[in-house]
TORDRENKE-993116 format. One line per 2 residues: their letters; for each residue x, y, z of N, C-alpha, C. Coordinates in nm, 2 decimals. Layout:
BEGIN
A> X Y Z X Y Z X Y Z  ...;
This chain:
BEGIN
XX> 0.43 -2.30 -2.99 0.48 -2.31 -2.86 0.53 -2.17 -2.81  0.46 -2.05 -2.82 0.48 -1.91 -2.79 0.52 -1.87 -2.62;
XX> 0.48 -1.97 -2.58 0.47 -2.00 -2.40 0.64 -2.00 -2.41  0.66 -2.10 -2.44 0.82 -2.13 -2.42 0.85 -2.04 -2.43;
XX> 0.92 -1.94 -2.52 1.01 -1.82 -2.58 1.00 -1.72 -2.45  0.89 -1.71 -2.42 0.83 -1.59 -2.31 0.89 -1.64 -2.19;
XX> 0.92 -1.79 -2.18 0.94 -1.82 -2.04 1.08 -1.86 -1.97  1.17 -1.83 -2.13 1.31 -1.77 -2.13 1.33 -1.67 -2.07;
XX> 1.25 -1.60 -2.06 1.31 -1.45 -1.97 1.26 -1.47 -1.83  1.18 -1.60 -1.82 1.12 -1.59 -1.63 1.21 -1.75 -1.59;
XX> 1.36 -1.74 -1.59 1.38 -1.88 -1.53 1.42 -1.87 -1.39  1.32 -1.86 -1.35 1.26 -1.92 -1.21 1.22 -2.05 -1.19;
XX> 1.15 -2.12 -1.23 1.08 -2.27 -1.21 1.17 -2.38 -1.26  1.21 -2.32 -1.36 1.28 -2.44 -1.48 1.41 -2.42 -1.50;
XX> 1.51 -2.55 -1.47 1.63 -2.49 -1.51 1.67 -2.48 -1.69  1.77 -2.43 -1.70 1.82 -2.37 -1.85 1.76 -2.50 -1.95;
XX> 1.83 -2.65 -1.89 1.83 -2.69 -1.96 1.70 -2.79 -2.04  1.61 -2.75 -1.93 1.44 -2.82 -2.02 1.43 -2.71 -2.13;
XX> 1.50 -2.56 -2.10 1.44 -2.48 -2.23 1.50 -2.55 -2.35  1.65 -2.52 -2.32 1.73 -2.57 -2.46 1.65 -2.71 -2.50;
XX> 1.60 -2.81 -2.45 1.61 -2.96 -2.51 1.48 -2.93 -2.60  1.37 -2.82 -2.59 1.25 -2.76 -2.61 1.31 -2.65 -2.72;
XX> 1.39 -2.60 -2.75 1.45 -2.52 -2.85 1.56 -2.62 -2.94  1.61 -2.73 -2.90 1.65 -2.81 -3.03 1.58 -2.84 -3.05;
XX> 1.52 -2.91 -2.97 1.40 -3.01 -3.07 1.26 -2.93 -3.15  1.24 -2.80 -3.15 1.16 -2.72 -3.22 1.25 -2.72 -3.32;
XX> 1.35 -2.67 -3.31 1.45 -2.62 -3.44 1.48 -2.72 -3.52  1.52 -2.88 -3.47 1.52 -2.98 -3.57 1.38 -2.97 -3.62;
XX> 1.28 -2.96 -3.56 1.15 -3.06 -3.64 1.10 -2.94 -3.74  1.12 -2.82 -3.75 1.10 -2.74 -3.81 1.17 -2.73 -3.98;
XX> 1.33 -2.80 -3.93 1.36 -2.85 -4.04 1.39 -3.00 -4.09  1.24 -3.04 -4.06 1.24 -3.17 -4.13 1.33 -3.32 -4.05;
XX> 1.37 -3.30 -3.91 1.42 -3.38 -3.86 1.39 -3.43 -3.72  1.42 -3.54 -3.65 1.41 -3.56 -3.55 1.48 -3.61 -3.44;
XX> 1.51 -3.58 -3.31 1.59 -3.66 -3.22 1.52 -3.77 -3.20  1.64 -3.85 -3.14 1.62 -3.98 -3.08 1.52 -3.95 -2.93;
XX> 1.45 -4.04 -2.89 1.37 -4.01 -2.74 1.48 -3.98 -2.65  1.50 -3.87 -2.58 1.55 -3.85 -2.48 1.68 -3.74 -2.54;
XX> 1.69 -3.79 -2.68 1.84 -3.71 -2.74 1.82 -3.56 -2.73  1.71 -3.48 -2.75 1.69 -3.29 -2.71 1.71 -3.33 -2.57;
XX> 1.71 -3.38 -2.47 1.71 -3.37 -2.35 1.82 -3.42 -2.31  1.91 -3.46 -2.38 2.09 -3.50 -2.35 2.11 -3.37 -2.41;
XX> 2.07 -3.34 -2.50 2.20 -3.19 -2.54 2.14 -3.11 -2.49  2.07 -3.09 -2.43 1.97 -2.98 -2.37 2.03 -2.98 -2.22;
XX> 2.08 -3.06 -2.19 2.21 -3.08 -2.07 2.32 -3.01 -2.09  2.33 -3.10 -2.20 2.50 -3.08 -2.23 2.56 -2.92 -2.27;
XX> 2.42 -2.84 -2.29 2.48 -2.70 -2.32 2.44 -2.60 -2.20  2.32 -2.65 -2.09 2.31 -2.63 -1.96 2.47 -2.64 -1.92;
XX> 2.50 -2.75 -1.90 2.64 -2.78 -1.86 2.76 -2.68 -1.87  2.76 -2.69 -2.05 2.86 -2.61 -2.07 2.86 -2.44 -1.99;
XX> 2.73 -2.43 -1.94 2.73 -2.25 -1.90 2.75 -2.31 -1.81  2.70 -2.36 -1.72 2.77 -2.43 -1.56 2.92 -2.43 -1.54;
XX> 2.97 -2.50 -1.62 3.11 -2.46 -1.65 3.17 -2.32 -1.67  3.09 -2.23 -1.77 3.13 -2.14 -1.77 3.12 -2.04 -1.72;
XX> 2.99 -2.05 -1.58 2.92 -1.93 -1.50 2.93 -2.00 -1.34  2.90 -2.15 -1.34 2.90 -2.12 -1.20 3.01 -2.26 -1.15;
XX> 3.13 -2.32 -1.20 3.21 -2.37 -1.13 3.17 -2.51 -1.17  3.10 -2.54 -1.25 3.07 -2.71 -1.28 3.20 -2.77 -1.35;
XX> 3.29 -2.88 -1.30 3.42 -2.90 -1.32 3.45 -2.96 -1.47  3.53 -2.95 -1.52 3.53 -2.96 -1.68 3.54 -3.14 -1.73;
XX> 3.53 -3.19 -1.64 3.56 -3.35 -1.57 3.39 -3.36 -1.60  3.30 -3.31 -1.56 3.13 -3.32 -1.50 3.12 -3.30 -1.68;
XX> 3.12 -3.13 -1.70 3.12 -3.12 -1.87 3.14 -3.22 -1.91  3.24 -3.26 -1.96 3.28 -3.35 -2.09 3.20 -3.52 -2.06;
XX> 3.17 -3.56 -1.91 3.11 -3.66 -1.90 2.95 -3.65 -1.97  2.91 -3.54 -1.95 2.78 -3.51 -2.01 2.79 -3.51 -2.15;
XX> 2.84 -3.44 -2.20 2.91 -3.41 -2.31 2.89 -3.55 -2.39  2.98 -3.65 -2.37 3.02 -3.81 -2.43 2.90 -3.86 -2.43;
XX> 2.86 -3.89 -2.30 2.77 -3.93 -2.30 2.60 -3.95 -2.36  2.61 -3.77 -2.40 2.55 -3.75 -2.47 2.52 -3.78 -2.66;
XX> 2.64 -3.79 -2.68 2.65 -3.77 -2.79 2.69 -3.97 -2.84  2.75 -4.01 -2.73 2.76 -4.21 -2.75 2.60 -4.22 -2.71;
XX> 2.51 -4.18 -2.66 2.40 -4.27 -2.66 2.29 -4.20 -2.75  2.28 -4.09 -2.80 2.18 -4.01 -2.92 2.29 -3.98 -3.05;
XX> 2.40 -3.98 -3.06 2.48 -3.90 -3.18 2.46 -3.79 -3.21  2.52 -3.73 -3.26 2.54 -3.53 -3.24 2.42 -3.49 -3.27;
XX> 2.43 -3.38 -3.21 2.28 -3.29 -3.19 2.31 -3.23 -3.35  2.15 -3.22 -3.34 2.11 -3.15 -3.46 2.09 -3.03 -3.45;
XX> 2.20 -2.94 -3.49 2.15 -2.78 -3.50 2.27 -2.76 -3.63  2.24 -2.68 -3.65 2.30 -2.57 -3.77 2.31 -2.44 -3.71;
XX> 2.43 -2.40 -3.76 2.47 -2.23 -3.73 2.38 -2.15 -3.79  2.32 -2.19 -3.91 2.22 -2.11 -3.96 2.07 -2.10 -3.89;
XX> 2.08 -2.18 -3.79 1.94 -2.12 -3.69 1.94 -2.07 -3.58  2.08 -2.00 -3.56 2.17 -1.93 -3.43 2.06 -1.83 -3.39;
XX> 2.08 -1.74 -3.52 1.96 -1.59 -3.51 1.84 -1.60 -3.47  1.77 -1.72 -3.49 1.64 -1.77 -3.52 1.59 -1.85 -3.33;
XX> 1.74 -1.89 -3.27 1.76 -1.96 -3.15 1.75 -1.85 -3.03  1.84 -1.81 -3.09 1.85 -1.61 -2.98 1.76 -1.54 -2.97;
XX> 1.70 -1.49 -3.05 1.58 -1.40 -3.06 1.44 -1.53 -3.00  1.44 -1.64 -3.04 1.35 -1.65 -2.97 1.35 -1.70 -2.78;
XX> 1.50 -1.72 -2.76 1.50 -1.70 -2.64 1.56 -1.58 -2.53  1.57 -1.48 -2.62 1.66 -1.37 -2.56 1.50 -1.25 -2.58;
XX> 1.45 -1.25 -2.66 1.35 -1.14 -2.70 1.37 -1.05 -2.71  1.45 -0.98 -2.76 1.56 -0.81 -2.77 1.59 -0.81 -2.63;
XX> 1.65 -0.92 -2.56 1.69 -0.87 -2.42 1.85 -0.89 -2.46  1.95 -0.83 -2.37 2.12 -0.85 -2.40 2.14 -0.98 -2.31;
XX> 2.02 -1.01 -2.20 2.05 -1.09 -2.09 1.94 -1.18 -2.05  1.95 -1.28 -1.98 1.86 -1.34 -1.97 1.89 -1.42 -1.82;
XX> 1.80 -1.45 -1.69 1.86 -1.51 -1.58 1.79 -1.63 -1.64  1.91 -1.76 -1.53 1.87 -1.93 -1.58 1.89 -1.94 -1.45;
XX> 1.89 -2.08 -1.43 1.96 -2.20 -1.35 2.01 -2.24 -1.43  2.14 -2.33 -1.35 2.24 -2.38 -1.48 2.28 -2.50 -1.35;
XX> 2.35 -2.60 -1.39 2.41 -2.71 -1.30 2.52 -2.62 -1.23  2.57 -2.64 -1.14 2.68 -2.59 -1.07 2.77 -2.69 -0.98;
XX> 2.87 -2.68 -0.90 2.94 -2.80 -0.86 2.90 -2.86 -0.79  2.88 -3.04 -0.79 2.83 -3.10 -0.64 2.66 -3.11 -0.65;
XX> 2.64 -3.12 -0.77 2.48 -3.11 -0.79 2.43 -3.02 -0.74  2.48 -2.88 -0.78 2.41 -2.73 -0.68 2.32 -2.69 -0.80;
XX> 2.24 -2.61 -0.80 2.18 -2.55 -0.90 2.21 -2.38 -0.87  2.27 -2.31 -1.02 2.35 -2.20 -0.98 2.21 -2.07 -1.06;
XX> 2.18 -1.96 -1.03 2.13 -1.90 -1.08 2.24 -1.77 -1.16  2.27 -1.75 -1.23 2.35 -1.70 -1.34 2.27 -1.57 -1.44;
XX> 2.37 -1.49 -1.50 2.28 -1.42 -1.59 2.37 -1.45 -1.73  2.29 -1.51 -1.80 2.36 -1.52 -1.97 2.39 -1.46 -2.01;
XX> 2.44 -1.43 -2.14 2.47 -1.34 -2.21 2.45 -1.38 -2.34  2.38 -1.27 -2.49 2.39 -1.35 -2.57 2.52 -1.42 -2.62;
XX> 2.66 -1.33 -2.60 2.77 -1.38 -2.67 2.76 -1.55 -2.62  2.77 -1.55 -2.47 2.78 -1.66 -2.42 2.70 -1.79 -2.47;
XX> 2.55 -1.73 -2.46 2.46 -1.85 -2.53 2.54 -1.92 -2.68  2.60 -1.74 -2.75 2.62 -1.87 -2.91 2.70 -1.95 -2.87;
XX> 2.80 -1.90 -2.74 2.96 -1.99 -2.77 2.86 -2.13 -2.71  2.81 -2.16 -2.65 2.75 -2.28 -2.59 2.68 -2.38 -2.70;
XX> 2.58 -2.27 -2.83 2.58 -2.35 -2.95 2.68 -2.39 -3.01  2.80 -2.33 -3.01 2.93 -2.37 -3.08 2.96 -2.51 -2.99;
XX> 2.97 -2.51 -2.88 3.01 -2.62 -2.82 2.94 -2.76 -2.86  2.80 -2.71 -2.86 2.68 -2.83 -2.88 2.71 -2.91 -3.02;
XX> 2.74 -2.77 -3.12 2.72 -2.83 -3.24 2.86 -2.90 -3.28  2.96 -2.89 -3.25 3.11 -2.90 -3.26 3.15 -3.04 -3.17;
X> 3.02 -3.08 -3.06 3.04 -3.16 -2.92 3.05 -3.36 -3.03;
């Protein structure tokens, strides 16, 4: 799926969070696991979210509802810290930055620029959520 990785650096069409639910779920099945139907696409929210929160004003109330929710109807996302490097490089591509859409307050859609520090803290959140 080489399309994807490349189309991390054009988010224009797509918000943040169809990439991420398309980057867990490569990353589990690569190691031998699988989400629940819909569960890459709850956490694939839930760390959209968290940068929404952290870039464009999405209230920490909206977070944590995503968040729970996420995690009471699939159970914790499947990632490991050990496929952080493996996660970044294929969505960053030696870039330091990357533009997204991310949720923002009031159902807005916020256009933002990442950062890698940022991206990991948002795996931390996912995997910790």
């Amino acid at each position: 799926m080489p399309q994807l990785y490349y189309f991390c650096n054009l988010m224009t069409q797509q918000d943040f969070s169809q990439i991420l639910s398309r980057l867990f779920s490569d990353a589990a099945s690569q190691h031998g696991q699988e989400y629940p139907d819909g569960g890459a696409d709850a956490w694939g929210l839930t760390g959209a979210s968290y940068l929404g929160f952290a870039l464009c004003g999405l209230s920490q109330a909206q977070l944590r509802n995503v968040q729970y929710r996420a995690r009471d109807l699939f159970g914790p996302v499947i990632l490991d810290c050990r496929w952080y490097d493996d996660l970044t490089a294929k969505c960053f591509t030696g870039s330091d930055s990357i533009d997204v859409l991310l949720p923002g307050s009031d159902g807005t859609a916020c256009h933002a620029t990442l950062s890698v520090s940022l991206f990991l803290e948002m795996l931390d959140f996912c995997r910790e959520g």
